[in-house]
MDTraj code that builds the backbone (N, CA, C; nanometers):
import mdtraj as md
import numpy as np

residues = "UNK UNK UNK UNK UNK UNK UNK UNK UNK UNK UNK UNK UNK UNK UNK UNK UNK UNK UNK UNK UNK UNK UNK UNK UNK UNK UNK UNK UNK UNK UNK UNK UNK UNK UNK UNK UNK UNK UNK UNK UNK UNK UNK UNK UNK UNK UNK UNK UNK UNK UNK UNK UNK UNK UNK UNK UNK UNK UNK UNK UNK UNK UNK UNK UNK UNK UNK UNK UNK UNK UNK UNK UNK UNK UNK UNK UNK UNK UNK UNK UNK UNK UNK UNK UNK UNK UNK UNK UNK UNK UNK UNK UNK UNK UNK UNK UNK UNK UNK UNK UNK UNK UNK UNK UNK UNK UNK UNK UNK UNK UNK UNK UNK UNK UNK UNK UNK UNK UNK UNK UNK UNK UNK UNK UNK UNK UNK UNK UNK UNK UNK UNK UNK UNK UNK UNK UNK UNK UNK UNK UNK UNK UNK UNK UNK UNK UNK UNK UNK UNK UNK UNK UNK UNK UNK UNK UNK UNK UNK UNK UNK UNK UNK".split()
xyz = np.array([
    [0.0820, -0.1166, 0.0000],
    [0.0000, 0.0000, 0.0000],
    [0.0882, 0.1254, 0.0000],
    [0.0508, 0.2124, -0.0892],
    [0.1357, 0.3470, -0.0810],
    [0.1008, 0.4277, -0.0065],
    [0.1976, 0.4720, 0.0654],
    [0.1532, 0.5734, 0.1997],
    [0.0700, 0.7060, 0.1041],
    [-0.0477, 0.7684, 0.1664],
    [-0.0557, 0.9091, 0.1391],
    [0.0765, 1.0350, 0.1323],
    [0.0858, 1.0724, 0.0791],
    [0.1636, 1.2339, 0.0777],
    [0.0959, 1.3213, 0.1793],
    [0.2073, 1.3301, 0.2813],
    [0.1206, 1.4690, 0.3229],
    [0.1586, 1.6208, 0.2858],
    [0.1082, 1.6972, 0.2568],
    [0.1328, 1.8303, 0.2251],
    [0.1126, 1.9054, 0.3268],
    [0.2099, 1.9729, 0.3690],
    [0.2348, 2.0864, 0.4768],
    [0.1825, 2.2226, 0.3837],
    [0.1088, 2.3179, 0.4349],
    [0.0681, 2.4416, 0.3897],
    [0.1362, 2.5226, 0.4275],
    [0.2333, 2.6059, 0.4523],
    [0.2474, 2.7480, 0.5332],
    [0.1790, 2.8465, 0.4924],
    [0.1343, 2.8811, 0.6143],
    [0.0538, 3.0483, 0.5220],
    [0.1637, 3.1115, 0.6019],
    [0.0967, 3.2131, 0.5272],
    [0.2078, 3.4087, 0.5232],
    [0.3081, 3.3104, 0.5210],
    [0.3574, 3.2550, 0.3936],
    [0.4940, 3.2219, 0.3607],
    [0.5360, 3.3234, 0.3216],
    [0.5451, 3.4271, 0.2390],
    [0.5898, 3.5490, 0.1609],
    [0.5810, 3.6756, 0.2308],
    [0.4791, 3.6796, 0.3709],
    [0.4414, 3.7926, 0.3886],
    [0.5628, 3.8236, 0.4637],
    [0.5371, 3.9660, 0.4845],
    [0.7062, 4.0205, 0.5786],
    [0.6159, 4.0715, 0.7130],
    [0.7569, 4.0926, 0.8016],
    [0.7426, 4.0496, 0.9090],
    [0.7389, 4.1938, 0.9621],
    [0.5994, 4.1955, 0.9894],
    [0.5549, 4.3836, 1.0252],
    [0.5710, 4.4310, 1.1643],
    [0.6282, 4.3398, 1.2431],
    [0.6570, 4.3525, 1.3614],
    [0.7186, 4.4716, 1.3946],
    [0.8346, 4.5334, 1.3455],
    [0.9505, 4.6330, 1.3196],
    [0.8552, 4.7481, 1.3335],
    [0.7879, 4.7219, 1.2073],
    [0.6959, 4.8390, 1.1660],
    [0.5820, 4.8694, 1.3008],
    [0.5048, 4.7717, 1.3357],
    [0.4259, 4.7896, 1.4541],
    [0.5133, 4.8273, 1.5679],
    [0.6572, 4.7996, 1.5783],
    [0.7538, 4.8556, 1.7337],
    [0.7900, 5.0249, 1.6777],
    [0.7658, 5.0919, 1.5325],
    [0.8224, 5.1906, 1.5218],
    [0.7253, 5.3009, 1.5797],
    [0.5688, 5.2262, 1.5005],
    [0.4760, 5.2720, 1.5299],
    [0.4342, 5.3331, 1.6725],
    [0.4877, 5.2012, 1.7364],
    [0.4375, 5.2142, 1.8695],
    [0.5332, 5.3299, 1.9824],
    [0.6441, 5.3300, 1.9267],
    [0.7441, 5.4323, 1.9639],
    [0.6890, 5.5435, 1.9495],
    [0.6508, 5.6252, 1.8290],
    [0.6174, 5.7830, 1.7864],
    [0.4992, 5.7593, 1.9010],
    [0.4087, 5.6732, 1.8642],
    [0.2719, 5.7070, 1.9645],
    [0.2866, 5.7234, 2.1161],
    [0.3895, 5.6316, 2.1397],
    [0.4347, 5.6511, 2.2683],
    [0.4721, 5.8027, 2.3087],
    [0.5768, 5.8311, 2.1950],
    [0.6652, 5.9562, 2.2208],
    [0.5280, 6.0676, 2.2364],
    [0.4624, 6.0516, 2.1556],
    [0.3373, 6.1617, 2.1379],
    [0.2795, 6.1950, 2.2400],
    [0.2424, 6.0041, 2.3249],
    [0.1487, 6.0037, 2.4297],
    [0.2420, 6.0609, 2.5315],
    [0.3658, 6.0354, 2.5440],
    [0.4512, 6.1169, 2.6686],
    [0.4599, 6.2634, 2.6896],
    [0.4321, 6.2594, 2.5675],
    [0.4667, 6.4548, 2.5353],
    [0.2743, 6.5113, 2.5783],
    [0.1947, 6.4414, 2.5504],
    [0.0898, 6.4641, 2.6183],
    [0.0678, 6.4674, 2.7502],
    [0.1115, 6.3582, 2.8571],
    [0.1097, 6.3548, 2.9694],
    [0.2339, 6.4688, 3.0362],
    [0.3350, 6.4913, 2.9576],
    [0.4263, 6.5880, 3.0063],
    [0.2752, 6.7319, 2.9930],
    [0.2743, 6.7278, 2.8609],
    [0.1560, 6.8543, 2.8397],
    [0.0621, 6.8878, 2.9974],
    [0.0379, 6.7896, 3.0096],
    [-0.0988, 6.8135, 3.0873],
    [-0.0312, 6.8410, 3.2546],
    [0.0389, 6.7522, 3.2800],
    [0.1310, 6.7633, 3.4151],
    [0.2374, 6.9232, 3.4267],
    [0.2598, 6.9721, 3.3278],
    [0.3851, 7.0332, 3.3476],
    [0.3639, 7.1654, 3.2714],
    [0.3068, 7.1968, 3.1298],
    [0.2998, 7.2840, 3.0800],
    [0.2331, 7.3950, 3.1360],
    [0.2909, 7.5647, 3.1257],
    [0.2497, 7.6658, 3.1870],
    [0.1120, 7.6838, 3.1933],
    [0.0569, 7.7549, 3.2541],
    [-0.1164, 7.7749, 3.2952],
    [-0.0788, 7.9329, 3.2172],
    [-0.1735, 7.9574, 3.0728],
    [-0.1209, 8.0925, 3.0253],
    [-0.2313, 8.2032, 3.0821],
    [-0.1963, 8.2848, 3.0871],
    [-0.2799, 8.3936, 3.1081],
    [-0.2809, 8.5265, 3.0436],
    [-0.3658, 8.5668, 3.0237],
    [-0.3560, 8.7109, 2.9371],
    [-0.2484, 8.8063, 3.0099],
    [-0.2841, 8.8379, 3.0988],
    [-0.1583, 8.9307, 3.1968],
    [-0.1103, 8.8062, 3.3004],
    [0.0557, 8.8804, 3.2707],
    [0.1122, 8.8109, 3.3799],
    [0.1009, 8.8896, 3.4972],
    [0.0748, 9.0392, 3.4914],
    [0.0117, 9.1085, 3.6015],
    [-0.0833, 9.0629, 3.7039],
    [-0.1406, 8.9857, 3.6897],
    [-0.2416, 8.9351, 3.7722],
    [-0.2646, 8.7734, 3.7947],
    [-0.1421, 8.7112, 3.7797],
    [-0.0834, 8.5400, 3.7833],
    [-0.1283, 8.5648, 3.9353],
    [-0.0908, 8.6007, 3.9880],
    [-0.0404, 8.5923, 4.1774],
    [-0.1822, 8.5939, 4.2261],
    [-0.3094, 8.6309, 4.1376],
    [-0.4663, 8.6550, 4.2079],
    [-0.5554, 8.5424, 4.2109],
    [-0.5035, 8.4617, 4.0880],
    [-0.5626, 8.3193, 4.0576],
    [-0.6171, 8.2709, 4.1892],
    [-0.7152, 8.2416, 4.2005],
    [-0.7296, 8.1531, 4.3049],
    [-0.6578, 8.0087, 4.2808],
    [-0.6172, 7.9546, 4.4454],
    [-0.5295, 7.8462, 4.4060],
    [-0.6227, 7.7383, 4.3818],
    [-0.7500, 7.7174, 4.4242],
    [-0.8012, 7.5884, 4.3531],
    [-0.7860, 7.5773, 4.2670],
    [-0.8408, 7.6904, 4.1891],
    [-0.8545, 7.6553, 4.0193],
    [-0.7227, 7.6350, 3.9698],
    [-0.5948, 7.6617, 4.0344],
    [-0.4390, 7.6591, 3.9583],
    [-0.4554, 7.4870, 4.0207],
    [-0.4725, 7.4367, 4.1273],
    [-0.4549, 7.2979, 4.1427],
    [-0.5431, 7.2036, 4.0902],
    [-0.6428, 7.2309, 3.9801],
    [-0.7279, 7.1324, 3.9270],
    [-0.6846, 7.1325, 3.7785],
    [-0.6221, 7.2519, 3.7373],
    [-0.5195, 7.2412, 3.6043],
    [-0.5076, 7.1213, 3.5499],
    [-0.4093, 7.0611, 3.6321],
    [-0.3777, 6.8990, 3.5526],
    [-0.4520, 6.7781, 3.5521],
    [-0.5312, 6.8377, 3.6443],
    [-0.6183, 6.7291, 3.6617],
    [-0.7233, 6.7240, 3.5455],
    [-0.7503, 6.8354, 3.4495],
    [-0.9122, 6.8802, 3.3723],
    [-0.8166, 6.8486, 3.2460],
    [-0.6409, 6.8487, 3.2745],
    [-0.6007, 6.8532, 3.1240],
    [-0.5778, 6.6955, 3.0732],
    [-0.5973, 6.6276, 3.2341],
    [-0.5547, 6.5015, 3.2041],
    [-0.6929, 6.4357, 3.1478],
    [-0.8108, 6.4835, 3.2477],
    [-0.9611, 6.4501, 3.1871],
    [-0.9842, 6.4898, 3.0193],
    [-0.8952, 6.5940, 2.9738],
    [-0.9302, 6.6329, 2.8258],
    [-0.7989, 6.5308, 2.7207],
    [-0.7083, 6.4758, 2.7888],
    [-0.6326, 6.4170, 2.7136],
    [-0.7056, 6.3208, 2.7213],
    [-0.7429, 6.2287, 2.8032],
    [-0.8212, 6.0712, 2.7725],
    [-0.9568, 6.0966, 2.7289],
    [-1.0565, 6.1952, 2.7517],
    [-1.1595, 6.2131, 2.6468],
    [-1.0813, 6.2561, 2.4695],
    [-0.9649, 6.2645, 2.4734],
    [-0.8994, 6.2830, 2.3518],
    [-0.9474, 6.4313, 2.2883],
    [-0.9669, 6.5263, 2.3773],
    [-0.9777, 6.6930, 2.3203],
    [-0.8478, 6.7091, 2.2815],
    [-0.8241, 6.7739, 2.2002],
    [-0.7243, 6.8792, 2.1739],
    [-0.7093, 7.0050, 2.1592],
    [-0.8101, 7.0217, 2.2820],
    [-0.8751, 7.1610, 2.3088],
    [-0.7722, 7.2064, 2.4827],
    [-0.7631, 7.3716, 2.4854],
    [-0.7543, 7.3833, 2.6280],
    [-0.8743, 7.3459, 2.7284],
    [-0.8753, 7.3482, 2.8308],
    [-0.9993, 7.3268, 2.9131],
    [-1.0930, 7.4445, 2.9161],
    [-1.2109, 7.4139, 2.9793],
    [-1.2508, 7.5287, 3.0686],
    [-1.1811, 7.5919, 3.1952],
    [-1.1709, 7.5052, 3.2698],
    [-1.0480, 7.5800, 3.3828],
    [-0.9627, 7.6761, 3.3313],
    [-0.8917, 7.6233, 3.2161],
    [-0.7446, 7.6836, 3.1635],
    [-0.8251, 7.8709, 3.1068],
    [-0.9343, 7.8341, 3.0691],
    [-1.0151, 7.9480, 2.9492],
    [-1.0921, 8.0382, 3.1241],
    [-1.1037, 7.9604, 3.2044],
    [-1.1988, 8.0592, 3.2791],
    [-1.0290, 8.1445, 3.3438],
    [-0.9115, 8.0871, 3.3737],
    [-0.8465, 8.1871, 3.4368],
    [-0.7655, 8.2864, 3.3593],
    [-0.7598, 8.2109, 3.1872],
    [-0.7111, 8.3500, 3.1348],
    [-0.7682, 8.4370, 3.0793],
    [-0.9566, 8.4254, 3.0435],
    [-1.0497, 8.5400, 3.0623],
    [-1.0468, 8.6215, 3.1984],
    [-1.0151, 8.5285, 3.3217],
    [-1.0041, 8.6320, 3.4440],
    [-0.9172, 8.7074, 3.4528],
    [-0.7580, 8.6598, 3.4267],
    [-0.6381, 8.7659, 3.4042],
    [-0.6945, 8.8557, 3.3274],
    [-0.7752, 8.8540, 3.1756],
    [-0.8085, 8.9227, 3.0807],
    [-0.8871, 9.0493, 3.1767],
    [-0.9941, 8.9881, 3.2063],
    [-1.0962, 9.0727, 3.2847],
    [-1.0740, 9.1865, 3.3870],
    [-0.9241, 9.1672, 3.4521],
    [-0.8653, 9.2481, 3.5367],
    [-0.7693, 9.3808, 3.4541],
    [-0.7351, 9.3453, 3.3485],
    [-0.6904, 9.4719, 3.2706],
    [-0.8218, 9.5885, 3.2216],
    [-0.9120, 9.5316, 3.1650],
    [-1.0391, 9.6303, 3.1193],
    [-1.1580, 9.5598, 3.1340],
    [-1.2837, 9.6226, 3.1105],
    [-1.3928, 9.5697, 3.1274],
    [-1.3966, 9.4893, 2.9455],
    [-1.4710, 9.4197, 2.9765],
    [-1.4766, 9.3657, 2.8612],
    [-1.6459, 9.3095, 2.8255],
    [-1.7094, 9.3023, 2.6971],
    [-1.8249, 9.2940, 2.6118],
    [-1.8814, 9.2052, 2.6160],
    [-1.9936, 9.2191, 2.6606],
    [-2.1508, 9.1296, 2.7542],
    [-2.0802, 8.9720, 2.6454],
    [-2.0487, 8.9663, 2.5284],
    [-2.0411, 8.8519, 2.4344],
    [-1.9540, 8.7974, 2.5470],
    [-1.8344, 8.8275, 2.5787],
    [-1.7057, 8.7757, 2.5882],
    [-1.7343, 8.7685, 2.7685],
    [-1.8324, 8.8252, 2.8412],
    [-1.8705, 8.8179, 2.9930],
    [-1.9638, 8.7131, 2.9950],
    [-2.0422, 8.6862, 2.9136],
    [-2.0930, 8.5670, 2.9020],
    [-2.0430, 8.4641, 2.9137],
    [-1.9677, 8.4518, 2.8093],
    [-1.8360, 8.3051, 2.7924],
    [-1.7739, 8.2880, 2.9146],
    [-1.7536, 8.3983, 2.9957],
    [-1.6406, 8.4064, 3.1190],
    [-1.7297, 8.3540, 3.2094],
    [-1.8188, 8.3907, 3.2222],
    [-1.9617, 8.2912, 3.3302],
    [-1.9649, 8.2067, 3.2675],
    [-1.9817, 8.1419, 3.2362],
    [-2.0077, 8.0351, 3.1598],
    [-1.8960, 7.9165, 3.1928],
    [-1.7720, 7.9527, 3.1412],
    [-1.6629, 7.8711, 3.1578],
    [-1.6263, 7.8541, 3.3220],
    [-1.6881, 7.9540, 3.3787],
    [-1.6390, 7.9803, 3.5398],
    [-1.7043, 7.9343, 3.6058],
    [-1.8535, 7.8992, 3.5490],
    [-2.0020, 7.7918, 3.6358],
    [-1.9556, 7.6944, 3.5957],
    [-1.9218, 7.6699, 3.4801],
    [-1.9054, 7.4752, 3.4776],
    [-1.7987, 7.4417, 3.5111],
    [-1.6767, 7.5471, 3.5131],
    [-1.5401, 7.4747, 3.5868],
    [-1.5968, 7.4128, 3.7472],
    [-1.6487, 7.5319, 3.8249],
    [-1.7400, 7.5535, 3.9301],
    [-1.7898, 7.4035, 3.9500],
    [-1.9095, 7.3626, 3.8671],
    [-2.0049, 7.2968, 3.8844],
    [-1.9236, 7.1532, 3.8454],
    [-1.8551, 7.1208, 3.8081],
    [-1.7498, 6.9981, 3.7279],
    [-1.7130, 6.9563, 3.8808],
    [-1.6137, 7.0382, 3.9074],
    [-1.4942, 7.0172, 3.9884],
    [-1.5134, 7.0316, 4.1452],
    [-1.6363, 7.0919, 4.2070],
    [-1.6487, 7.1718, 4.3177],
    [-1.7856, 7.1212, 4.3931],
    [-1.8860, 7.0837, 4.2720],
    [-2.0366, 7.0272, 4.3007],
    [-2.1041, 7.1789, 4.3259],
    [-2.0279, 7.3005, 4.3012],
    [-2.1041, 7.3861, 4.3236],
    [-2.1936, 7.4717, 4.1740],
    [-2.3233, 7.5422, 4.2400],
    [-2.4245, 7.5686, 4.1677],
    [-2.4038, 7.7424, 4.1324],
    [-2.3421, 7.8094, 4.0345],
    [-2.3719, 7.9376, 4.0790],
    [-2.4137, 8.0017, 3.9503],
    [-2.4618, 7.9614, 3.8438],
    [-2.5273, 7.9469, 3.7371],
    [-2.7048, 8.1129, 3.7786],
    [-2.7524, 8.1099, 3.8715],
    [-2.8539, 8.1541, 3.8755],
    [-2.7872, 8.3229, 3.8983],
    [-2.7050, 8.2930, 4.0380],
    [-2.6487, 8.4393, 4.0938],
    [-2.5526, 8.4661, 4.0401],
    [-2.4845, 8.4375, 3.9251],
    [-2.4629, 8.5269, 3.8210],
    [-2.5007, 8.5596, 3.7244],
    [-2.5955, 8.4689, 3.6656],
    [-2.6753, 8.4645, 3.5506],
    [-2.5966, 8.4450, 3.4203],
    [-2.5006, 8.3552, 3.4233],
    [-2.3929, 8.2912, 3.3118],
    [-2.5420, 8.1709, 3.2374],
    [-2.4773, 8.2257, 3.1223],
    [-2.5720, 8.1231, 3.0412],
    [-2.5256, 7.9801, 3.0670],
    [-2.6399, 7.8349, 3.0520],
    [-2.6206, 7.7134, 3.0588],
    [-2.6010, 7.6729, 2.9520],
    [-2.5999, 7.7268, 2.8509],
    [-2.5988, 7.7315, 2.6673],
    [-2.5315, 7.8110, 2.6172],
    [-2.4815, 7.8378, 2.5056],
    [-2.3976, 7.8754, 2.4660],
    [-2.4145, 7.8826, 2.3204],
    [-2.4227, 8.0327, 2.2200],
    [-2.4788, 8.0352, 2.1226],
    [-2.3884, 8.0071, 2.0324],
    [-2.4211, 7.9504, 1.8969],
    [-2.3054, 7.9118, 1.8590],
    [-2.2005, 8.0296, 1.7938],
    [-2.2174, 8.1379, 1.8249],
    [-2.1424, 8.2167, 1.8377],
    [-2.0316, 8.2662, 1.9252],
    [-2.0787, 8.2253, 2.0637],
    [-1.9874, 8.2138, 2.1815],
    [-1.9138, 8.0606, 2.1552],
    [-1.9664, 7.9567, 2.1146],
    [-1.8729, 7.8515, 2.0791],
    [-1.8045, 7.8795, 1.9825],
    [-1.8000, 7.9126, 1.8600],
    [-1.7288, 7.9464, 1.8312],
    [-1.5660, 8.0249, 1.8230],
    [-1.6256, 8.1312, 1.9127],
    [-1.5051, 8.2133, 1.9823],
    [-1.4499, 8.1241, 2.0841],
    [-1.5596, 8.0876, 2.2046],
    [-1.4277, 7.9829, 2.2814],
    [-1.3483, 7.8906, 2.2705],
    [-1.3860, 7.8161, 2.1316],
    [-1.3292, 7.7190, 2.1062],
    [-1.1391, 7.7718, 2.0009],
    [-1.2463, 7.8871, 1.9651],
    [-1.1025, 7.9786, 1.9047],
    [-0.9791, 7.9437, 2.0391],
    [-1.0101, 8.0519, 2.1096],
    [-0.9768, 8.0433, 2.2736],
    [-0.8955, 7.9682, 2.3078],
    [-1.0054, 7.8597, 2.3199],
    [-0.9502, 7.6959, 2.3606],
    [-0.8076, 7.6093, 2.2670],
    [-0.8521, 7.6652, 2.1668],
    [-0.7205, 7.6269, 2.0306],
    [-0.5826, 7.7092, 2.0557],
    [-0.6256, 7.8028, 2.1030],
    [-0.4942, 7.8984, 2.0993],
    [-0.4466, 7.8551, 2.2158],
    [-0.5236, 7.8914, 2.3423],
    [-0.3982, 7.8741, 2.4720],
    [-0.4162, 7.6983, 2.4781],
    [-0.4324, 7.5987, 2.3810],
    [-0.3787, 7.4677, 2.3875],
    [-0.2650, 7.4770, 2.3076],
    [-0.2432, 7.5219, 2.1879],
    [-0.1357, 7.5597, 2.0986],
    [-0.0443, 7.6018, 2.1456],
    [-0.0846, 7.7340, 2.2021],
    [0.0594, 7.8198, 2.2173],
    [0.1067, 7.7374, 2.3971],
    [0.0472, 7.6457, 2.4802],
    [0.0928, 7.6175, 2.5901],
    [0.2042, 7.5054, 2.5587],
    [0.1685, 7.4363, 2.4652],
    [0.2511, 7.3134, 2.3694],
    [0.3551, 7.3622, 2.3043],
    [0.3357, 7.4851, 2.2475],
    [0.4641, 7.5599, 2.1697],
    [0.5698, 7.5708, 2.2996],
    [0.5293, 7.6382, 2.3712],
    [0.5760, 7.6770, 2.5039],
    [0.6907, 7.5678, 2.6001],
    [0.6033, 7.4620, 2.5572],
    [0.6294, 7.3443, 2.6820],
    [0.7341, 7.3030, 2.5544],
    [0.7461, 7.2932, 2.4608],
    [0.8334, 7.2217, 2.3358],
    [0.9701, 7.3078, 2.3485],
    [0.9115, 7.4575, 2.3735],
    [1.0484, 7.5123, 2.3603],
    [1.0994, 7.5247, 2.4744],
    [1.0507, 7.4599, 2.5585],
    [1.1606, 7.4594, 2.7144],
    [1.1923, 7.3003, 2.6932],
    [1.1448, 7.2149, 2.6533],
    [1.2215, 7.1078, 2.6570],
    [1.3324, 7.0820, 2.5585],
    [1.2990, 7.1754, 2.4619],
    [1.4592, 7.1839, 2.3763],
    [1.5720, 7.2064, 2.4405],
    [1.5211, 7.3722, 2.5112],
    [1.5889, 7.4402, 2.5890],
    [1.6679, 7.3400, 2.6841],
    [1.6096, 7.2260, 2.7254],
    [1.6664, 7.1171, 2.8398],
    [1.7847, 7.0747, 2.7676],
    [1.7182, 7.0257, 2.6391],
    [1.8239, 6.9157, 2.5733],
    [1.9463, 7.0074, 2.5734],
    [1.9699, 7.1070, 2.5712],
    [2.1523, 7.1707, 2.5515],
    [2.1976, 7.0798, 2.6567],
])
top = md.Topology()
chain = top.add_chain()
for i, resn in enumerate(residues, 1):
    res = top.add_residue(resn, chain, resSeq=i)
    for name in ("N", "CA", "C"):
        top.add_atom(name, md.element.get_by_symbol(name[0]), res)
traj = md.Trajectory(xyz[None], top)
């Protein structure tokens, strides 16, 4: 009796070995994700005037990393509200500024408030709970810039390290 033949198959005989490629991958994302968590832990709190850094109340400077770390794992690439309510407040202490832009500042300053604190103050100031899409608009401007320029910031002091 003649034995059967057996035939061995290999699959992905030809294919290449993407491993390399998935460890390079995983490096940049890493590097990215580090430079994010550096972001959120370490990068400056900007403010319109540095004249008025020292008035901040310190809660709101100690919940900073905490709202940037909540906006990195919801995956924003936005500044916070925290970050937007204290540099409309620096703002607010140089001039008065336009019911549009006092709105936004209640606004960002009740829900930092109401997020972080459990507190309600939405009525006795009368900050809108909504937000037209005109004021989103602008805050989100806002929000783009002091996330941008805090990253520019934090990039060029860690260069500054590498000498």
């Amino acid at each position: 009796m003649k034995k059967p033949s057996i035939h061995v198959v290999q699959q992905c005989l030809f294919e290449a070995d993407d491993s390399n490629i998935v460890k390079k991958q995983n490096e940049m994302a890493s590097g990215d994700y580090i430079f994010d968590i550096l972001d959120a832990l370490n990068a400056p709190v900007l403010t319109f005037s540095a004249h008025w850094a020292d008035t901040i109340p310190k809660r709101l400077m100690d919940i900073v990393p905490l709202a940037r770390m909540k906006s990195l794992m919801q995956s924003e690439q936005l500044a916070t509200n925290t970050e937007c309510a204290i540099y409309i407040y620096t703002r607010s202490l140089e001039a008065p500024m336009d019911l549009e832009w006092t709105d936004i500042y209640l606004h960002v300053g009740c829900k930092t408030l109401e997020d972080w604190f459990g507190e309600n103050h939405w009525k006795e100031t009368g900050a809108p709970k909504e937000l037209s899409d005109w004021h989103h608009t602008n805050l989100n401007r806002l929000r783009t810039h002091i996330y941008n320029k805090r990253r520019q910031i934090l990039k060029g002091h860690l260069r500054g390290q590498g000498k």
